[in-house]
C-alpha positions as CSV (number, residue, x, y, z in Angstrom):
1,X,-64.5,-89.9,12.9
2,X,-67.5,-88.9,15.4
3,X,-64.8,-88.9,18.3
4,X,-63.1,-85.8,16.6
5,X,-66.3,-83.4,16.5
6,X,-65.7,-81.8,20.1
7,X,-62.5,-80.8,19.0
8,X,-63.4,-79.5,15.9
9,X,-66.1,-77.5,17.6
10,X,-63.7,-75.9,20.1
11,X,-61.1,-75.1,17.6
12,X,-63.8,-73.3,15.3
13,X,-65.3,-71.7,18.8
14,X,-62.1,-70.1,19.3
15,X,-61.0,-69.2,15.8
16,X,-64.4,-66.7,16.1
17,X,-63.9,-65.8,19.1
18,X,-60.5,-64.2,18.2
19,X,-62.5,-62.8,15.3
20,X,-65.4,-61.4,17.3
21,X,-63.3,-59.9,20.7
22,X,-61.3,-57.3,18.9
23,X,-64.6,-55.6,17.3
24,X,-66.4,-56.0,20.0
25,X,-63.6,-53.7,22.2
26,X,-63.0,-51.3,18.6
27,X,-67.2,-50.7,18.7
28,X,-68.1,-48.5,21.3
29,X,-65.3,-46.0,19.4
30,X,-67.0,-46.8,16.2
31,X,-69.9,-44.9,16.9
32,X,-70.8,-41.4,18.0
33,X,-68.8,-37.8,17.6
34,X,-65.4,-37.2,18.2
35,X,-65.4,-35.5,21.7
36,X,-61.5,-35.3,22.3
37,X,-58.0,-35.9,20.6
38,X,-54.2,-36.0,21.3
39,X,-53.0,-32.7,22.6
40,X,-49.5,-31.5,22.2
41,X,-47.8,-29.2,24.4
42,X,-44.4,-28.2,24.2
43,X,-42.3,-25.7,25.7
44,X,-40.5,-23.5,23.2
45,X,-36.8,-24.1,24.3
46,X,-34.2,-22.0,23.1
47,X,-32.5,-24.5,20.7
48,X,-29.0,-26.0,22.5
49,X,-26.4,-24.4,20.5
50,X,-22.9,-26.4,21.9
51,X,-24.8,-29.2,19.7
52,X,-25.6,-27.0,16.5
53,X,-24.2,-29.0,13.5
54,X,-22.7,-25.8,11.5
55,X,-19.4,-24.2,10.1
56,X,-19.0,-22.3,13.6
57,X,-19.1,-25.6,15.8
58,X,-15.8,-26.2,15.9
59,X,-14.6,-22.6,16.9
60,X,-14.5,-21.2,20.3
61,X,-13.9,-17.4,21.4
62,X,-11.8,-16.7,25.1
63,X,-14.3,-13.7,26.3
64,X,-12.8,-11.8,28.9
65,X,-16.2,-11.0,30.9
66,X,-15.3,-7.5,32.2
67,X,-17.8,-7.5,34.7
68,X,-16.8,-10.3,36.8
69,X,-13.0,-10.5,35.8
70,X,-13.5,-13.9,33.9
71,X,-12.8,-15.7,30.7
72,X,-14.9,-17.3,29.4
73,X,-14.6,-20.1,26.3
74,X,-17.8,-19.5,24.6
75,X,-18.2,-21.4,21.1
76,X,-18.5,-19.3,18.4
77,X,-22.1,-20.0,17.2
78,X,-23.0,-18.9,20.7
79,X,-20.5,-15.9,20.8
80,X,-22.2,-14.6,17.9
81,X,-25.5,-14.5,19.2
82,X,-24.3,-12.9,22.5
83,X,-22.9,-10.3,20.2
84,X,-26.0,-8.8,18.4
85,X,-28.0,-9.3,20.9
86,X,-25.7,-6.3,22.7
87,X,-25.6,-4.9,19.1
88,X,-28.7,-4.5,17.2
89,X,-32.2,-4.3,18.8
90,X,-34.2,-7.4,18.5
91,X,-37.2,-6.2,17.0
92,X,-34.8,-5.5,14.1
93,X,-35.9,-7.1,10.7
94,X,-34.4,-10.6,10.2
95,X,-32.4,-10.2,7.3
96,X,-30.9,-6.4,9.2
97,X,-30.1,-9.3,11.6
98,X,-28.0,-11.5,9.6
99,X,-26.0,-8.5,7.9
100,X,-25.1,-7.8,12.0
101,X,-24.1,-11.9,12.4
102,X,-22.6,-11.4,9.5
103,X,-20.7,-8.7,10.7
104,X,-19.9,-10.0,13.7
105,X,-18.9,-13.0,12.6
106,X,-16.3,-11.5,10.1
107,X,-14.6,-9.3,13.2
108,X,-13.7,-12.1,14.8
109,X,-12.9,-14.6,12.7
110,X,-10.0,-11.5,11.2
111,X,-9.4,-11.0,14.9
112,X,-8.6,-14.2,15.6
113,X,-6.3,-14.9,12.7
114,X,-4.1,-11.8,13.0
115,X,-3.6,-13.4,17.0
116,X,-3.9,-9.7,18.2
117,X,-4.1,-9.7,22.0
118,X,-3.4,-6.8,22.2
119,X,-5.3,-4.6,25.3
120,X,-6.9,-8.4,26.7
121,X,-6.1,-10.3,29.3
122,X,-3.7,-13.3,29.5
123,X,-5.4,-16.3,27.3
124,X,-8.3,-14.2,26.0
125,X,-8.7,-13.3,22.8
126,X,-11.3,-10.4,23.2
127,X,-13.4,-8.3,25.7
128,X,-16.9,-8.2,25.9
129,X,-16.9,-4.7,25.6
130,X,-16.6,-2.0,22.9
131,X,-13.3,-2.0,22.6
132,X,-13.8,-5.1,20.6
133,X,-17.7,-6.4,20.2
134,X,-20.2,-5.9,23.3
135,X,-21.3,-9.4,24.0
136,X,-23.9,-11.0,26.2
137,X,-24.2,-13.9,28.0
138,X,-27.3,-16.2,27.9
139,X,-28.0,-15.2,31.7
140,X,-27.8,-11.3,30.7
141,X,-30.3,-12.2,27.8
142,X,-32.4,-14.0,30.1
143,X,-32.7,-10.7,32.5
144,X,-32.5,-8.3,30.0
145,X,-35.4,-9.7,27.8
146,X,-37.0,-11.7,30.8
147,X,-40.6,-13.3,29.3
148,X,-39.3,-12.8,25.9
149,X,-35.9,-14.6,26.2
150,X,-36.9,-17.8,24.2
151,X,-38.5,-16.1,21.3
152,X,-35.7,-13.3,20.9
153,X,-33.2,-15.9,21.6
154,X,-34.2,-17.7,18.9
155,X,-34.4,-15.6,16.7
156,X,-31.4,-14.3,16.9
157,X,-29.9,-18.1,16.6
158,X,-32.0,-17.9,13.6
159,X,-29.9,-15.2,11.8
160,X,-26.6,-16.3,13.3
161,X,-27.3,-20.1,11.4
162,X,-28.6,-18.7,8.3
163,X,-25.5,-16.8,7.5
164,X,-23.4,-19.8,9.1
165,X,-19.6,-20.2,8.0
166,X,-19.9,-17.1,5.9
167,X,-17.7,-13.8,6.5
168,X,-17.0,-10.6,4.3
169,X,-14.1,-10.9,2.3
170,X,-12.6,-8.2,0.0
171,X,-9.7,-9.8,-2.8
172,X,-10.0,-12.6,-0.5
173,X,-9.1,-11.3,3.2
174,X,-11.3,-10.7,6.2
175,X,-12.7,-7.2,6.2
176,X,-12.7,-4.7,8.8
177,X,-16.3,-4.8,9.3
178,X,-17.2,-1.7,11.4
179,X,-20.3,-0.8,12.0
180,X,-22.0,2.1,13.9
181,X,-25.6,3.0,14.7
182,X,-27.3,5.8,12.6
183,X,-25.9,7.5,9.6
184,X,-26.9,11.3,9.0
185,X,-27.9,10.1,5.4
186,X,-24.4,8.9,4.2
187,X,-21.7,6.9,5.5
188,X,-17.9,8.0,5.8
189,X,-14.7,6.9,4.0
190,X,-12.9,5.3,6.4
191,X,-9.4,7.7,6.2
192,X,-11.6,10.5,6.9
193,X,-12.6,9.2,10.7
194,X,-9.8,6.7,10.7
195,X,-6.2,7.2,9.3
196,X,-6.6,4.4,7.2
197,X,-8.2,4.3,3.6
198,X,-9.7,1.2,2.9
199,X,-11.2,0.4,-0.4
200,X,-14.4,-1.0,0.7
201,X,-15.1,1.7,3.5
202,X,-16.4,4.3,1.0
203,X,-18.7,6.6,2.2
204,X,-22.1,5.7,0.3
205,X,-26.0,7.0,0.9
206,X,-28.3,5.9,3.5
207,X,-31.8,7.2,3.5
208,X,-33.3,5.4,5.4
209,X,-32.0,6.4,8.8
210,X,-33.7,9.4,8.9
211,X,-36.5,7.4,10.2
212,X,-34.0,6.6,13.3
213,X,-35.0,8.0,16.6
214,X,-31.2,9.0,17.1
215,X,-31.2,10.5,13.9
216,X,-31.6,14.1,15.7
217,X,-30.0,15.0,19.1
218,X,-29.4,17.8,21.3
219,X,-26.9,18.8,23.7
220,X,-26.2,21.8,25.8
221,X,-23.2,22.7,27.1
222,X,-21.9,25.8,29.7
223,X,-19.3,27.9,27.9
224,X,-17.2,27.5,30.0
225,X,-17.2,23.7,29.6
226,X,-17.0,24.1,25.7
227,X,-14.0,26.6,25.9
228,X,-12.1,24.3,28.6
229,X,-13.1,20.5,26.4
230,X,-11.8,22.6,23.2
231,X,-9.2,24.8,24.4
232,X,-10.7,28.0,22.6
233,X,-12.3,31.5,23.9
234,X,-15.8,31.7,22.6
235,X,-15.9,35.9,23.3
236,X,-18.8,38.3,21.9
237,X,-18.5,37.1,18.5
238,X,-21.6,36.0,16.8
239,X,-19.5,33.3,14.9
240,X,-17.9,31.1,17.1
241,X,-15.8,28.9,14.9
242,X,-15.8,28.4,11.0
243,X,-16.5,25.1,9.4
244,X,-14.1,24.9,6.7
245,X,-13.9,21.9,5.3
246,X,-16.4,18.8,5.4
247,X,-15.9,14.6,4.5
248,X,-17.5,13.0,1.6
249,X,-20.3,11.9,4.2
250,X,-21.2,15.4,4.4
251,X,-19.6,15.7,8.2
252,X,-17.6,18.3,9.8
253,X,-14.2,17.7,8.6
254,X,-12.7,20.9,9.9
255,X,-13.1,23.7,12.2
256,X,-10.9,27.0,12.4
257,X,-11.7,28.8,16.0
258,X,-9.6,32.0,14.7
259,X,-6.5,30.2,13.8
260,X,-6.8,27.0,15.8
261,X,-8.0,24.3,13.6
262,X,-10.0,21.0,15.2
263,X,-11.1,18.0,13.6
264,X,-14.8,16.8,13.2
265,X,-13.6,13.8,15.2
266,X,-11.7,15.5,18.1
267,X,-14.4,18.1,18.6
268,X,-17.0,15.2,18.5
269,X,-14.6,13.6,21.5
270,X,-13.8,16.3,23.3
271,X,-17.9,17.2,23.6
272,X,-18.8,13.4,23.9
273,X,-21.3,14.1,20.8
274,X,-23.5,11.5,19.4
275,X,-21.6,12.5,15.9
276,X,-19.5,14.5,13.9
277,X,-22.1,16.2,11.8
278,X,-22.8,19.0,14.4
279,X,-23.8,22.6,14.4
280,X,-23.9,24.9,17.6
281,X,-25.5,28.2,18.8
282,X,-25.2,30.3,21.9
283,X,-28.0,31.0,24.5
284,X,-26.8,33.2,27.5
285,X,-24.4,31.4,28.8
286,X,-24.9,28.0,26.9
287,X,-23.6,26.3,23.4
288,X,-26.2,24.3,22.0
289,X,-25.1,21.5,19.8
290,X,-27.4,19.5,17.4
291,X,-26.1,16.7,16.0
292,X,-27.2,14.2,13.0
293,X,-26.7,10.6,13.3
294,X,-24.7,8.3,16.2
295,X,-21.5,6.8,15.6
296,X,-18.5,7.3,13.6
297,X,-20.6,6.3,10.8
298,X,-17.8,4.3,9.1
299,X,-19.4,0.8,7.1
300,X,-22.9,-0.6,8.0
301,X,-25.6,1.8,9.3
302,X,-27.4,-0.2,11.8
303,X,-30.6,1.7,11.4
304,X,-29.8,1.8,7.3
305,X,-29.4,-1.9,7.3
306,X,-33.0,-2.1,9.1
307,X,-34.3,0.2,6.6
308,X,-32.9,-1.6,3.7
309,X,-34.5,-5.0,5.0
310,X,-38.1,-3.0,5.4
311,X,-37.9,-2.3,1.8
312,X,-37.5,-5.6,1.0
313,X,-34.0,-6.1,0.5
314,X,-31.6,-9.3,1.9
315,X,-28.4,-9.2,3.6
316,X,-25.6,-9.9,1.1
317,X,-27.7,-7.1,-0.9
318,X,-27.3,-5.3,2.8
319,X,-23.9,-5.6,3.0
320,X,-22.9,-5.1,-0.6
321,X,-24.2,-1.7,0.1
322,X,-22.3,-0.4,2.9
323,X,-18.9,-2.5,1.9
324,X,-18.3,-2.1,-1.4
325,X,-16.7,-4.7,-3.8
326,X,-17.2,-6.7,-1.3
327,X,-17.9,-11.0,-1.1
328,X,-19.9,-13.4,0.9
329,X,-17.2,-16.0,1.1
330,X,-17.4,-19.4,2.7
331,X,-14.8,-19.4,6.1
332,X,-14.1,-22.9,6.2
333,X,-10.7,-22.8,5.6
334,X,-10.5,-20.0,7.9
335,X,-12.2,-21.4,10.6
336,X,-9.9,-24.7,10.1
337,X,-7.0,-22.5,10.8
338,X,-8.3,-21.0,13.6
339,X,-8.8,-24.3,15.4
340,X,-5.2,-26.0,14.4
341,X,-4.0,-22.9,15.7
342,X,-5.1,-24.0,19.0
């Protein structure tokens, strides 16, 4: 038995050693202060959207880019971004932000139903102008917002997910969802701007864009420039028209210049006002015009929506407001039909 001993010995010498090496390497970070840890530092990408799992993945928009004379197949996720970013300021408040995806997300999705083509290019589907929905690029974000591109980016991609498949629906169609900038404290019916009357484009109050910088505006005009736009004689009169009628949004409706009778919205065209609630007074040989509020101000208030956000309130309370009787309604179905379409 003797002759075995040696190799017993090694065998137990190597057992501990196995035992022993491991502390002996873990000690000299046994003991002592903590002096350093693992860093992390990563660069806040704008999140890739062609890979976004959502309801607007499987939808893409033919943007005729009016700038360079291109179309573009943008997918709809990113569309929508592109669009309020050219909308609504991006300092906005988050939730004024989804009512605007929202929105914009209703447009098109009714736009692209109803296959109107109408005033685009050959195999677009839409401009990326006004005539339709201003829309950015990702390159135009980038210069426009420059340092600030991936935090604005994503916040914007932020509001566009969080209202994701959903569109404004009224007895179960897509809405005309107009929008405009600042209210003069109410919104109009829509037949009173437009010729036709929709239920859900009732003129309703919006407080809250007073606190708009274009809430007040001033233009000044040669007589001679406001005769010729209008097609009237000013003369020595001290009245120079007579509003006689006004819209339930508390606009000029009517304006009899001794027997010739303009609308609100011509006069507001002809001048190239910021709005139809106007009133004018002549200095020498100038009209000035004052105006309250920018845009037609038929559906959302831009600056109202904001406003209502501040206050606390969220975007289907948002839009409920400015469209009434109005539902957030899953597009799925929608959507589906837009892509078989294709």
């Amino acid at each position: 038995m003797k002759k075995f001993k040696p190799l017993i010995l090694l065998t137990s010498f190597l057992f501990a050693l196995t035992l022993i090496i491991p502390a002996i390497l873990v000690l000299p970070f046994g003991d002592g202060k903590v002096s350093g840890k693992l860093g992390e530092e990563l660069t806040n990408k704008a999140p890739n959207t062609t890979t976004a799992n959502t309801a607007d993945a499987a939808v893409e928009v033919a943007v005729y880019r009016s700038s360079i004379g291109q179309i573009d197949n943008v997918p709809l996720e990113e569309y929508l971004v592109g669009v309020v970013a050219a909308e609504m300021p991006v300092e906005f408040k988050e939730e004024a932000l989804k009512a605007q995806a929202l929105t914009a997300r209703t447009y098109i999705v009714r736009k692209l139903l109803s296959k109107d083509n109408i005033g685009v290019p050959e195999g677009a589907q839409v401009t990326d102008t006004q005539i339709h929905q201003v829309y950015l690029s990702k390159e135009q974000m980038r210069e426009n917002w420059e340092m600030e591109f991936e935090s604005n980016y994503s916040k914007i991609l932020s509001a566009v997910r969080a209202t994701s498949g959903q569109i404004l629906t009224y007895e179960g169609q897509a809405i005309d969802a107009s929008f405009f900038s600042t209210s003069n404290g109410y919104t109009e019916n829509s037949e009173d701007y437009w010729s036709n009357e929709m239920p859900y484009l009732r003129s309703v109050s919006s407080p809250w864009d007073k606190n708009s910088p274009k809430f007040n505006s001033v233009k000044e005009v040669s007589v001679k420039q406001f005769e010729s736009a209008l097609g009237v004689k000013v003369g020595a009169s001290g009245t120079i028209g007579k509003i006689v009628e006004r819209t339930a949004g508390k606009r000029v409706a009517k304006v009899d210049f001794n027997g010739k009778v303009l609308s609100g919205k011509e006069i507001r065209e002809k001048l190239d006002l910021r709005s139809s609630d106007f009133e004018w007074e002549r200095k020498g040989n100038s009209i000035v015009i004052t105006t309250r509020g920018f845009g037609h101000g038929v559906g959302m208030s831009q600056y109202g929506a904001n406003g209502m956000a501040a206050d606390g309130k969220d975007y289907q309370e948002i839009v409920k407001h400015y469209y009434q009787g109005v539902e957030v309604t899953a597009a799925d179905s929608m959507l589906a039909t837009i892509t078989a379409q294709k």
